[in-house]
Steps between C-alpha positions, in 0.01 A plus 500: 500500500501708178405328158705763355848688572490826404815556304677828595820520290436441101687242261799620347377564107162564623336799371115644575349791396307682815170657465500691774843717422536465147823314485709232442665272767704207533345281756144522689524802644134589510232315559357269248174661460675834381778284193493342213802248430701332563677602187834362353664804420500904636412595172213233464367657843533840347244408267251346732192726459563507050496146578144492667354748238578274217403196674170632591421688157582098367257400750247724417514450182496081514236353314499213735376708786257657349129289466430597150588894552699737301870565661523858703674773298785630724445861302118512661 
C-alpha cells in the first residue's frame, strides 16, 4: 500500500511554475522536482523565478545567517 497518491489532475486555482519547460500551469502537471508553487494566481506563477532571485539575494544578504561575515554583494 502506497503512503502517498500521486495526484494526476491539479486543483482548480492552482498554479506552478515548471522548471523544466519554462511555463506556467494550472495544476501538477510536471513532476514536483521540476515546479515551484503552488501559487494563488497565473500571474503570481508568472513571476516565480523574480520571486526566487529576490528571496535569495535577501537571504544572502541576512545578517542572521552569516557567523560574523560581511553580506555577499550580488554585483561581485
Amino acid at each position: 500500500m502506497a503512503l502517498f497518491k500521486k495526484r494526476t489532475v491539479g486543483k482548480p486555482g492552482e498554479w506552478y511554475y515548471c522548471l523544466e519547460h519554462h511555463k506556467v500551469e494550472e495544476g501538477p502537471e510536471c513532476p514536483a522536482k521540476d515546479r515551484f508553487g503552488p501559487y494563488t494566481s497565473r500571474e503570481e506563477a508568472q513571476h516565480a523565478m523574480d520571486t526566487a532571485r529576490e528571496r535569495n539575494l535577501e537571504w544572502e544578504n541576512d545578517p542572521k545567517w552569516h557567523d560574523g561575515g560581511t553580506p555577499r554583494d550580488p554585483e561581485a
